[in-house]
N, C-alpha and C positions, 0 to 999 in steps of 0.2 A: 122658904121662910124658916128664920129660926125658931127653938122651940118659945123663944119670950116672945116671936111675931116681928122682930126688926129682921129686918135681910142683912144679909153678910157683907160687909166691909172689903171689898175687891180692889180697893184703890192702892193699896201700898202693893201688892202682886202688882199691876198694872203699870203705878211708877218703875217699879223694878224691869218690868219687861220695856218700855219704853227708855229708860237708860241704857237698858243692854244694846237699844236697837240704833240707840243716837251714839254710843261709843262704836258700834261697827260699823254708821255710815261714816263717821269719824277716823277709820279706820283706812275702810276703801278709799277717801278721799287724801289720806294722806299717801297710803301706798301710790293713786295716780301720777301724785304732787313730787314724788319722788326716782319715780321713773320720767317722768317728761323732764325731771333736771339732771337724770342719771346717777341720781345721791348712792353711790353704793354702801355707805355705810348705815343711810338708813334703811336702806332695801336690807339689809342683814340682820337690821335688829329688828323690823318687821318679821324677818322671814324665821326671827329666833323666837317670837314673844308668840302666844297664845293662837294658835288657827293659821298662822304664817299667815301665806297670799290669801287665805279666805276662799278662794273662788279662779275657776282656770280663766276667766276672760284677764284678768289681773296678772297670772303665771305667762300669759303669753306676752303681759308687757315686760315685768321683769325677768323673767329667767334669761331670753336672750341677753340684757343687760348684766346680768352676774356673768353668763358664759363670754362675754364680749365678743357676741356675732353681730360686727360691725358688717355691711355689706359693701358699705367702702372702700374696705380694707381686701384691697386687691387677696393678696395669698390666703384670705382667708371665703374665697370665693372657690368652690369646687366645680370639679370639670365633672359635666354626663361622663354616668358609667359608660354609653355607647363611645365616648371618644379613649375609652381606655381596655384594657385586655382586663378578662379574670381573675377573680382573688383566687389563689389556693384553697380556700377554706370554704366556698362558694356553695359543695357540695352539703357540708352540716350545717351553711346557714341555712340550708333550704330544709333540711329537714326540722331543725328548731323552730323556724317560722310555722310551719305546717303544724305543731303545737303551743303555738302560742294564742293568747288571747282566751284562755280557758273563764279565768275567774272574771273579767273587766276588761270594757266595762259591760256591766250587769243590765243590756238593753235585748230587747226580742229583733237582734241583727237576723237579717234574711240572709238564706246561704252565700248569695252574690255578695250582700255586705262584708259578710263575713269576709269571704275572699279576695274582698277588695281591701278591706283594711291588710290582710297577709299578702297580699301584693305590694303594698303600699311601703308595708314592713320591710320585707326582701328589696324591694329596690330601695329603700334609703341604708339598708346595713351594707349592700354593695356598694351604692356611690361611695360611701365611706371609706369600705375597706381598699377599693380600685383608689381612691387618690391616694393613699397612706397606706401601699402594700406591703411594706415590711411591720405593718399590726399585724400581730396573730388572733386569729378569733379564737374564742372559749365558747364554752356551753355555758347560756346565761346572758350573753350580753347583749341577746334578743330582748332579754326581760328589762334591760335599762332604756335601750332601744324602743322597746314599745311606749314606754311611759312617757317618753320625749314626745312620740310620734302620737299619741290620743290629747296630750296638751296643747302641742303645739301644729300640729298638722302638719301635712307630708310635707310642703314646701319650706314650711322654718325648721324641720327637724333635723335634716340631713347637719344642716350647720352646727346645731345644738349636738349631735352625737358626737360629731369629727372632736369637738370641741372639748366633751367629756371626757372622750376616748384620749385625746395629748395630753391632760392637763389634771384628769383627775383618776384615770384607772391607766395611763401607761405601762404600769410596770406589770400591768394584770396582763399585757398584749405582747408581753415578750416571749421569745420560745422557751422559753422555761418559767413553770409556776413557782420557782423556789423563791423571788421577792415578795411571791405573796404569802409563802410562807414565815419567810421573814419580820412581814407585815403582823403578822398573826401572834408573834414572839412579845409585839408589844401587849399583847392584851394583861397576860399574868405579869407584868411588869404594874403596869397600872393597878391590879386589884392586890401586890403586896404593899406596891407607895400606900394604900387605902386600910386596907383589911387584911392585915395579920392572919387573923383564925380561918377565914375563906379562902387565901392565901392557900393555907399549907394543906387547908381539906381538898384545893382542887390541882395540890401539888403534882401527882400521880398522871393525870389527867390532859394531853400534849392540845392548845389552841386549834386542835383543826375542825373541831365543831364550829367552828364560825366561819370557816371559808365561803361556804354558799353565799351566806348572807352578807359579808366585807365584798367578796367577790364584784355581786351584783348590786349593792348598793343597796342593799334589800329586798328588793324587786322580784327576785325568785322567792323567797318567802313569805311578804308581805300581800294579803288575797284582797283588803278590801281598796279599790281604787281609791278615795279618799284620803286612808289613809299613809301610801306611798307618794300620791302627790305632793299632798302635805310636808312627809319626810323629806322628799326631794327640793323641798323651799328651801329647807335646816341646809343639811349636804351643800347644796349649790352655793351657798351666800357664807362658806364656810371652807377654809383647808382640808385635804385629802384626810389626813390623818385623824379627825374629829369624827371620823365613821368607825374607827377601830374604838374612840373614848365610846362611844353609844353604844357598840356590844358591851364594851367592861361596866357602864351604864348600866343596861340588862342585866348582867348577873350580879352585880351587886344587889338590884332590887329583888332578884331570889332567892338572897342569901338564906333567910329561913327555910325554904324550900329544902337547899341543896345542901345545908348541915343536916336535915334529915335524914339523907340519904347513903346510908353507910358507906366506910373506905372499901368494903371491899365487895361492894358493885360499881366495879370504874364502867359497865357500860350501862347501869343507869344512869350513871351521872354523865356522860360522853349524849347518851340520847336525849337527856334533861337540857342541856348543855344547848345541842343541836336545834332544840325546836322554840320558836319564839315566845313568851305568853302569850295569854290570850285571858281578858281585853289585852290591846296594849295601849298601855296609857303613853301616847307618843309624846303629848309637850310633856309630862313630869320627866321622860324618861332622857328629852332634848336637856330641859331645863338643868338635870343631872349630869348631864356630859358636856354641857359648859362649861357648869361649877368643876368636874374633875379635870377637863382639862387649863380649867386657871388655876386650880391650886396644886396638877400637877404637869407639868408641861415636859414634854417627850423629852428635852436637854436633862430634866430631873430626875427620873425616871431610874428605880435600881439596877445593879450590875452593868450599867454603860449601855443598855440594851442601844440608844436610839444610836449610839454610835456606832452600831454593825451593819445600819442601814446606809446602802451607799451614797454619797454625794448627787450624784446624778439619779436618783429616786424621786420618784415625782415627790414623794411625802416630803423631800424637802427642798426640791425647784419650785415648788408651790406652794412656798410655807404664806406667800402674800400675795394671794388669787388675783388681787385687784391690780397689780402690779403689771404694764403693759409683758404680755407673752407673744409670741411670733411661733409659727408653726416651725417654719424650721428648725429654732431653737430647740422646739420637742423634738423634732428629728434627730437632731444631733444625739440630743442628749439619751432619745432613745439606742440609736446605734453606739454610744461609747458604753449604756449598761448589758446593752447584747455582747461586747466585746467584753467585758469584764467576765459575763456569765460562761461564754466559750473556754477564757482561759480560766476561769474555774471549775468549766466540767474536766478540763486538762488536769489540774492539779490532781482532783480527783479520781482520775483514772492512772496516774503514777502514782500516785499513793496504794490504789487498788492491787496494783500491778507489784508493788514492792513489798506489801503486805503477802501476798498469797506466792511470792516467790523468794519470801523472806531468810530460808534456809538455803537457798541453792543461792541466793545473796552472800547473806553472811561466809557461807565457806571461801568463796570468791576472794572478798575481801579481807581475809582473815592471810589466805593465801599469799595477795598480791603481797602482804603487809610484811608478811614473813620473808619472802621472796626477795621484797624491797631492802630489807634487814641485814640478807645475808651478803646480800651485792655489797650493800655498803660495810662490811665487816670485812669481807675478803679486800674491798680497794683500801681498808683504814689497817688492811695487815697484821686484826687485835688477834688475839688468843685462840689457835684453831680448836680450844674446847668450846667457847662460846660459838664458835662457826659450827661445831656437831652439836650442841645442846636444840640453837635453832633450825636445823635439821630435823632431830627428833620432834621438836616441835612442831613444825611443818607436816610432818606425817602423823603425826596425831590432833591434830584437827580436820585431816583431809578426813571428808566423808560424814564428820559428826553433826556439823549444823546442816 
């Protein structure tokens, strides 16, 4: 009782919590209503707007729908790992598996459980990697893996990974990490389109503190189950490249933060950088890297950056997720960016090679030049002082560069 003896007024709380509760069966009922007609565009803006799927019985209607694991669809049906030989990389799956499942989910698993879900784990990243063996595994992509595999369970996960792995981390599965460094080149691109003075404070300071977490999709970083599954609504119903707006997201929201932090502790700021906040406020930080990537979109974007990303990059073969894809197609286009990265570690090793034998070069060619000079003055018959001038000439460069 109150102190005047009337009891307390509970009915506008009450209203309130009853409205909350009637706009989220409102909710789940439309999320159903849109998976049973396969709306992917509202499946997007569900999975953009406040709490996404809500709940994994939901994730396991839509998210095969954003991945379009049609089971129809003949080539997108994988063959048993028993019908195929080993991945190469077969040996660090196993060891990754063997540490996974540390944080989530947060249940009193008995040891057999335990080891059945990392059973479970290991053979769906092998069926995977055995159909599509020119993927290269990375450290981490247990951790995307798994998040697939406690949503969706072993039998629909296989699908849902092959699926992520062509279409949304390929270029992370190439034998070279340098597109993912690439990838990472966009971030300071984004936060000078944005913020000038953050900008030039995190000038100093090279994108590779976000690798883990671009890498994995978040999944190695991210501890609380809820929370990654949640993220993985955003991501799925969304282009590759709207994982990289979400990090420049993040730091823009610590801008205060990290103008504290003086220039010249680049490895506070480099470890500042690397570790996620904490809370993480996940819709403000989604709703954020919406807004930045509509008002700055990667064609926009300073110094040409998105044009140094290759064509055949998934960040821009999937600029329109919903857009019928074909496995082969990834294939292709995985092996034409394999061939690009080969003749670019080529380039690179002649450049290396011309750089560090650059004097025993130049004299070479200094030589031939002279050499070539004298021939053609003796056949042109000119002046035999200029035939002895480039003579002395000749022997006075031998030797200097």
């Amino acid at each position: 009782m109150t102190p005047s003896g009337i009891a307390p007024d509970n009915s506008t709380e009450s209203q309130v919590l009853d409205q909350d509760s009637i706009r989220l069966a409102e909710k789940v009922d439309a999320i159903r209503q849109a998976c049973n007609l396969q709306d992917l565009d509202a499946l997007a803006s569900y999975a953009t707007s406040k709490g996404g799927f809500l709940q994994d019985e939901l994730r396991r209607l839509a998210w095969p729908i954003l991945l379009q694991c049609d089971d129809n669809v003949t080539e997108s049906n994988l063959l048993s790992s028993d019908e195929l030989p080993p991945h190469v990389d077969e040996e660090q799956v196993q060891l990754d598996v063997n540490r996974s499942f540390v944080y989530y989910p947060k249940c009193k698993c008995s040891e057999d459980e335990l080891s059945s879900k990392k059973s479970d784990l290991s053979a769906v990243i092998k069926q995977v990697l055995r159909n599509y063996p020119m993927l290269c595994y990375f450290q981490g992509y247990h951790d995307i893996a798994q998040v697939l595999l406690l949503v969706l369970g072993h039998k629909e996960s296989a699908l849902a990974v092959s699926r992520v792995s062509l279409f949304r981390i390929r270029d992370y599965m190439l034998p070279s990490l340098s597109p993912a460094v690439k990838h990472l080149q966009l971030i300071p691109a984004i936060i000078e389109a944005v913020d000038q003075p953050l900008y030039h404070h995190l000038a100093g300071i090279r994108p590779f503190f976000a690798l883990a977490a671009t890498l994995t999709l978040y999944a190695h970083d991210i501890q609380e189950y809820s929370d990654i599954a949640r993220l993985f609504d955003f991501l799925l119903a969304w282009e590759p490249v709207v994982s990289i707006y979400l990090f420049a997201a993040i730091i823009l929201s610590r801008k205060k933060e990290l103008l504290e932090i003086p220039l010249d502790e680049p490895e506070m700021l480099h470890f500042t950088l690397s570790k996620l906040p904490c809370p993480l406020d996940l819709d403000g930080l989604i709703s954020s890297a919406v807004q930045l990537f509509g008002n700055h979109p990667p064609e926009s974007l300073p110094s040409k950056i998105w044009w140094k990303i290759p064509q055949c990059s998934v960040l821009k073969t999937s600029r329109n997720i919903f857009d019928a894809q074909s496995a082969d197609t990834a294939i292709k286009l995985f092996q034409q960016q394999a061939r690009q990265l080969r003749n670019e570690e080529r380039r690179k090793k002649v450049l290396r090679f011309l750089w560090s034998h650059r004097r025993t070069i130049g004299s070479v060619a200094v030589a031939v030049f002279i050499g070539g000079m004298s021939i053609w003055i003796r056949k042109k018959g000119l002046d035999s002082s200029i035939l002895s001038y480039m003579d002395r000439l000749k022997s006075a460069f031998k030797g200097y560069l």
